[in-house]
C-alpha positions as semicolon CSV with decimal commas, in nm:
position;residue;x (nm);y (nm);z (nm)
1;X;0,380;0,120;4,920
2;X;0,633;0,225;4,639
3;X;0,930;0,201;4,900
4;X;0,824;-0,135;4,969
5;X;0,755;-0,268;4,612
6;X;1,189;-0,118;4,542
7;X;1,282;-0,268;4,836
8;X;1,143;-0,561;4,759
9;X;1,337;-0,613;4,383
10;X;1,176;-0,782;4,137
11;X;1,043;-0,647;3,770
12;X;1,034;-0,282;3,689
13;X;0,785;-0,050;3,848
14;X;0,599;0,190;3,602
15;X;0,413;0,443;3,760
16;X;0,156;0,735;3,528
17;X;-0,001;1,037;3,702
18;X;0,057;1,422;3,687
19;X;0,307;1,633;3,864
20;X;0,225;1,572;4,221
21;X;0,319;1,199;4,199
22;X;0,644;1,291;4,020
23;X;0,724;1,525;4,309
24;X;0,657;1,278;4,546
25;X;0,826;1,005;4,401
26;X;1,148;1,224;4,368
27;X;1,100;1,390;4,644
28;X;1,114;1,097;4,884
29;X;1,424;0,931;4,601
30;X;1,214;0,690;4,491
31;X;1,239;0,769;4,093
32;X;1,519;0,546;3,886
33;X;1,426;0,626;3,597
34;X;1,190;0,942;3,409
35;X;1,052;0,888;3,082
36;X;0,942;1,254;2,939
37;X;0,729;1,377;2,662
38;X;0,790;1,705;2,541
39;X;0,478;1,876;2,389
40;X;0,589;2,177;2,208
41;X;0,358;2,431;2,329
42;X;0,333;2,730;2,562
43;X;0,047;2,786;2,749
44;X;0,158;3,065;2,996
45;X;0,179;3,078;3,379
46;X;0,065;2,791;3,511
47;X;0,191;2,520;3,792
48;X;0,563;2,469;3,818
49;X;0,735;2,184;3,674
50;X;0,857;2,065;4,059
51;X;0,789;2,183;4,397
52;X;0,954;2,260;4,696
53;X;1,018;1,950;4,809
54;X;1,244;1,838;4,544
55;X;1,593;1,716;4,646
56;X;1,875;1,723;4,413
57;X;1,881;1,428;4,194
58;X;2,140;1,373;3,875
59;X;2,007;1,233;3,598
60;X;2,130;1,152;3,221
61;X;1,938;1,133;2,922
62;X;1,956;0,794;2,822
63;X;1,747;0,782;2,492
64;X;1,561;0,977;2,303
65;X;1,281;0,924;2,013
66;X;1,016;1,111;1,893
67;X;0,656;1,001;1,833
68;X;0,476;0,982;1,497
69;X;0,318;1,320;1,578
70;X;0,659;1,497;1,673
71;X;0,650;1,472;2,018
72;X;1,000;1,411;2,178
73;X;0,999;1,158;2,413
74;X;1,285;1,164;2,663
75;X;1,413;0,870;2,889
76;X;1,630;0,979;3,162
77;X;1,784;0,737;3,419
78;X;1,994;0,817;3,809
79;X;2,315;0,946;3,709
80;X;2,500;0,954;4,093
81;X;2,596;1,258;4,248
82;X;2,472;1,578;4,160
83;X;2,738;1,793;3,967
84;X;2,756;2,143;3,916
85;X;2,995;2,336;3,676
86;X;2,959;2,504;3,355
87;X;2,756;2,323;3,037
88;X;3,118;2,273;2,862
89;X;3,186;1,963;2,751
90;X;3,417;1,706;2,949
């Protein structure tokens, strides 16, 4: 359904949900764009951030603001190929 809503065009799809519809939407290249909020705590062990499904994707962080309770909130948006070097700057 997602595939055909993209390939259609139109307005911006926003999707919400946890984990596993973040790994499938990556997964299968659907995701443009990922908007994340960073809460800082540490709760242990616990599910990975992605799964084994994930394809190599290249994204850019594209803004970045922080809520009224300190909570950074990330947007990140398809940045082409995937490339891999040092963390140097260009």
């Amino acid at each position: 359904m997602v595939r055909e809503l993209k390939r259609r065009g139109g307005p911006d799809l926003v999707t919400q949900g946890g984990s596993d519809r973040e790994d499938q939407l990556l997964a299968t290249d659907l995701a443009d764009e990922q908007r994340r909020l960073v809460h800082p705590i540490l709760l242990g062990c616990g599910k990975g951030l992605f799964d084994d499904r994930m394809q190599a994707s290249a994204f850019r962080l594209n803004a970045s603001t922080t809520s009224p309770g300190g909570v950074p909130v990330n947007r990140y948006v398809r940045d082409g190929k995937v490339r891999i070097g040092s963390f140097e700057s260009a």
